[in-house]
VOGU-3710 file (C-alpha; in Angstrom, 3 decimals, decimal comma):
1> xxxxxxxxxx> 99,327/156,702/62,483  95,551/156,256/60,686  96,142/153,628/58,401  92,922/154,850/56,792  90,970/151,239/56,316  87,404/152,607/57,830  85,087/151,446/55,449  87,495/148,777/53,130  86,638/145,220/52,817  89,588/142,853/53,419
11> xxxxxxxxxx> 89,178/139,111/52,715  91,640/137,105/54,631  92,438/133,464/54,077  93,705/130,682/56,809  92,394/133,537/59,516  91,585/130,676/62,301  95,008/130,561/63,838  97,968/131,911/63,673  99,755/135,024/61,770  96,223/135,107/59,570
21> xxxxxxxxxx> 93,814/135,178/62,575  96,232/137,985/64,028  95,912/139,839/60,559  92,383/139,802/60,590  91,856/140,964/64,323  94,342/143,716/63,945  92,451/144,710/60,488  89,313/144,886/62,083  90,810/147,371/65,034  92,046/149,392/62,645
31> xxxxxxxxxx> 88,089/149,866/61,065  88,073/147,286/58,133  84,967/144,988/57,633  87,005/141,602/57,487  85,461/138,518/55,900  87,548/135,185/57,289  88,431/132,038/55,149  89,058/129,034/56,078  87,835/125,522/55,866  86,715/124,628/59,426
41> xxxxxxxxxx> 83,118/126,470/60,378  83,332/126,050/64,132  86,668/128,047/64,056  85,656/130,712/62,002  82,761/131,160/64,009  85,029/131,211/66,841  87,304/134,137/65,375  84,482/136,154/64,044  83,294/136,712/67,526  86,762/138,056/68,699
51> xxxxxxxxxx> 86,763/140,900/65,738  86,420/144,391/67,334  83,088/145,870/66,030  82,731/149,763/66,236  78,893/149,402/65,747  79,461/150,179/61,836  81,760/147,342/60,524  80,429/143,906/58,804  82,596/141,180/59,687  81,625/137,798/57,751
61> xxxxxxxxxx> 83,184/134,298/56,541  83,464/132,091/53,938  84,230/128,582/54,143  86,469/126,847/51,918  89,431/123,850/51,376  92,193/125,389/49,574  93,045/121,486/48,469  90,063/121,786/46,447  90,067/124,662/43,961  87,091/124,325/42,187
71> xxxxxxxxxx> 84,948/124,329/45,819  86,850/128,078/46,148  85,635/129,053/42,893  82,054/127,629/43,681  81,999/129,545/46,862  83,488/132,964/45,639  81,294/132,894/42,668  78,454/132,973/44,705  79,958/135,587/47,497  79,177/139,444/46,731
81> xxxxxxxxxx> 83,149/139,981/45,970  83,333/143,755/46,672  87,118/143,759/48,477  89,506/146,504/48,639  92,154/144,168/50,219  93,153/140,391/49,882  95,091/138,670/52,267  96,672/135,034/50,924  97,595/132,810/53,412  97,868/129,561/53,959
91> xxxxxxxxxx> 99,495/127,066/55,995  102,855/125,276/54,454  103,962/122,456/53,309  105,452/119,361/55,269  109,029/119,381/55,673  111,534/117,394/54,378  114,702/117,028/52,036  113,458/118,259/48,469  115,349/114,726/46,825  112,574/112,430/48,861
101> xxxxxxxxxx> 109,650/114,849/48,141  106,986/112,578/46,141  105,276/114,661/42,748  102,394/114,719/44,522  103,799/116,615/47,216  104,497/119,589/44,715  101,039/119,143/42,993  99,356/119,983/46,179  101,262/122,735/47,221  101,186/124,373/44,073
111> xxxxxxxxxx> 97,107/124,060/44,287  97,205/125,009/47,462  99,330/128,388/47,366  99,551/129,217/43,762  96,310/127,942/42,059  94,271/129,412/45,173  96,042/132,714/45,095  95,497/132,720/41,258  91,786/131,900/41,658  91,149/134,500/44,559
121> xxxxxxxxxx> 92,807/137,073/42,238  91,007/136,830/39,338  87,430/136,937/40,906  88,838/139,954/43,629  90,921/142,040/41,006  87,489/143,395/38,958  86,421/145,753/41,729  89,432/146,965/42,944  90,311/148,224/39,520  86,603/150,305/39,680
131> xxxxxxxxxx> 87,434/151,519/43,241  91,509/152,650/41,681  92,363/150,851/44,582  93,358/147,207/46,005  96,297/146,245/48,486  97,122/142,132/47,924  99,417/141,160/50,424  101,168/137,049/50,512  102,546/135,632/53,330  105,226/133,434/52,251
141> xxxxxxxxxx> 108,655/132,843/54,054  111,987/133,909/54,135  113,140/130,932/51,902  112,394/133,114/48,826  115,564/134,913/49,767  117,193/132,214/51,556  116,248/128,104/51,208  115,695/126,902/54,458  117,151/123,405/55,109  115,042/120,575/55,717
151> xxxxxxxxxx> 111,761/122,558/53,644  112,311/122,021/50,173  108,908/121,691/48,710  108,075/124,859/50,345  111,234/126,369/48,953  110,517/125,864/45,581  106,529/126,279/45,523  107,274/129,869/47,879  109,852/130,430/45,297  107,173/130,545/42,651
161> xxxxxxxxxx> 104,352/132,583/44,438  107,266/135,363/44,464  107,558/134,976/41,008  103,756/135,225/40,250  103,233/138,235/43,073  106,219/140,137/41,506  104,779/139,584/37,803  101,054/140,645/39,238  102,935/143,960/40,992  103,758/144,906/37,656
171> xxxxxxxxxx> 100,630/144,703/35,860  98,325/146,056/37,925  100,187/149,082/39,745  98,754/151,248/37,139  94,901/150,688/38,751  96,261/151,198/41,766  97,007/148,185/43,325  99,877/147,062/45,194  100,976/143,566/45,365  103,762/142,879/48,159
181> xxxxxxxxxx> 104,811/139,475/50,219  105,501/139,361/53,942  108,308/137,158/54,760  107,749/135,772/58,277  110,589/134,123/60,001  110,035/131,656/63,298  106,967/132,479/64,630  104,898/131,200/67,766  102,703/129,604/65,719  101,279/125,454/65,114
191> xxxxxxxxxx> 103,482/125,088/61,976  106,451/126,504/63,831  105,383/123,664/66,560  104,989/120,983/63,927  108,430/122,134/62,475  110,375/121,963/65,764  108,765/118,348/66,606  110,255/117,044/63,068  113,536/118,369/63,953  113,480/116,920/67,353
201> xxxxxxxxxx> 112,411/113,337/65,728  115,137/113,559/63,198  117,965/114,904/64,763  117,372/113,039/68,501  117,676/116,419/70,341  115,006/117,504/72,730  112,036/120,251/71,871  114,214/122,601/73,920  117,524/122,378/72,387  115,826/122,513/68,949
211> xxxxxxxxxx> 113,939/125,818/70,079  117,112/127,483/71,114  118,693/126,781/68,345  116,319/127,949/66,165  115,726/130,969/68,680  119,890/131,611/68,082  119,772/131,979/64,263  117,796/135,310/64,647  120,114/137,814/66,132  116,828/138,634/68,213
221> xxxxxxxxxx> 117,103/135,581/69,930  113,818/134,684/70,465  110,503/133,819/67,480  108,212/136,644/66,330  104,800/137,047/67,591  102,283/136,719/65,269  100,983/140,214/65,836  104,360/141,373/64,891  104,053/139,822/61,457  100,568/141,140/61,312
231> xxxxxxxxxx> 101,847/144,844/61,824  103,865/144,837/59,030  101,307/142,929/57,021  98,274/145,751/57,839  100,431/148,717/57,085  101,111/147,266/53,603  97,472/147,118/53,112  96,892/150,854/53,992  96,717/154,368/51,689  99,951/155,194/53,745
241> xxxxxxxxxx> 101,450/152,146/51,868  100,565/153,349/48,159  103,938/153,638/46,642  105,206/150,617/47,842  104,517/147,630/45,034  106,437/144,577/44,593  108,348/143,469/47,144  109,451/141,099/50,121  109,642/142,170/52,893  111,464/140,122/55,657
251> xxxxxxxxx> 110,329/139,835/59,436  112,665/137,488/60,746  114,501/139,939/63,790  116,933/139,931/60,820  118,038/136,647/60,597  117,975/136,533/56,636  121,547/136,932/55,484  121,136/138,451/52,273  120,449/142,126/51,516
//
């Protein structure tokens, strides 16, 4: 299938590691000039090396700490913002029970995925309405369908970039934009490492029992690749994608239990 993204700018954040660095490099394949963000230069420089290049694309970076959301407006208001599609991602929050979580905890993940998002959003959104065309895809989780134990600040603040996505889907389909959220599952990445340690500390088990277990829940049986969440995040980005707007789309190897 031609996904038809020869010649579209996509800007896609936390793109060192991970489900965003596979998002970026499968963009790119597919013909898209792909600007990376993150905060750490060596890494980005790293990544923008491994982008395929046809000879025609641009690939670029910008470099910014989503902790600090007046730095992201410094360095977008200074960036040539001409992007047809906008990729927010960004790593979660630490894990816990949601009854120990300090206010702070919330503050900063509300800066960093909804206040970032918000900000990215407002300077992007002006030229895809001139071009009648913008694809914003966020990576969230599954927990917006299903609160995962253990994760509660990033149950509630995922809970409210849902909300603000599914509010944005509805104002701006009429420019032609589409606003949709991935919903990874396990996936071989660093936070699913980080995650599995905690559970290993806490419960006593080893890294291994904690993996299958976790590996279990999915009736897969095993975690996603990040390329596999990348596939589904690309297509949503495409012209073959137009008429779908609004929604969450799971890939977990269905272990969400709701409909």
């Amino acid at each position: 299938m031609n996904l038809e993204l020869k010649n579209k700018n996509a800007l896609v954040c936390g793109s060192t590691q991970g489900i965003g660095k596979a998002t970026a490099l499968l963009l790119a394949e597919e013909g898209a000039n792909v600007t990376l963000l993150a905060r750490n230069k060596e890494k980005l420089q790293s990544v923008l090396k491994e982008l395929s290049n046809n000879g025609n694309q641009n690939h670029n970076y910008l470099i910014a700490d989503f902790s600090k959301p007046n730095e992201l407006k410094q360095v977008l208001e200074k960036s040539e913002l001409q992007f047809h599609v906008l990729i927010n991602n960004t790593g979660g929050p630490a894990g816990g029970p949601i009854f120990n979580a300090k206010i702070e905890e919330f503050e900063s993940a509300f800066t960093q995925h909804l206040k970032c998002n918000h900000i990215l959003v407002q300077a992007i959104v002006p030229f895809m309405k001139t071009q009648n065309f913008g694809r914003i895809v966020n990576v969230i989780s599954t927990s917006v369908k299903q609160p995962l134990d253990g994760l509660g600040v990033s149950n509630t603040i995922r809970g409210a970039v849902a909300s603000w996505s599914k509010t944005l889907a509805n104002e701006l389909g009429e420019f032609g934009i589409t606003v949709n959220n991935v919903l990874p599952g396990a996936t071989g990445t660093e936070r699913l490492n980080e995650i599995i340690k905690n559970k290993a500390n806490k419960t006593g088990n080893s890294i291994e029992e904690v993996s299958k277990n976790m590996m279990n829940a999915s009736p897969a049986k095993r975690f996603a690749k990040p390329e596999e969440i990348a596939n589904a995040i690309v297509f949503l980005t495409s012209e073959k994608a137009s008429f779908i707007n609004g929604i969450n789309v799971p890939v977990d190897g269905g272990r969400t239990k709701s409909l």
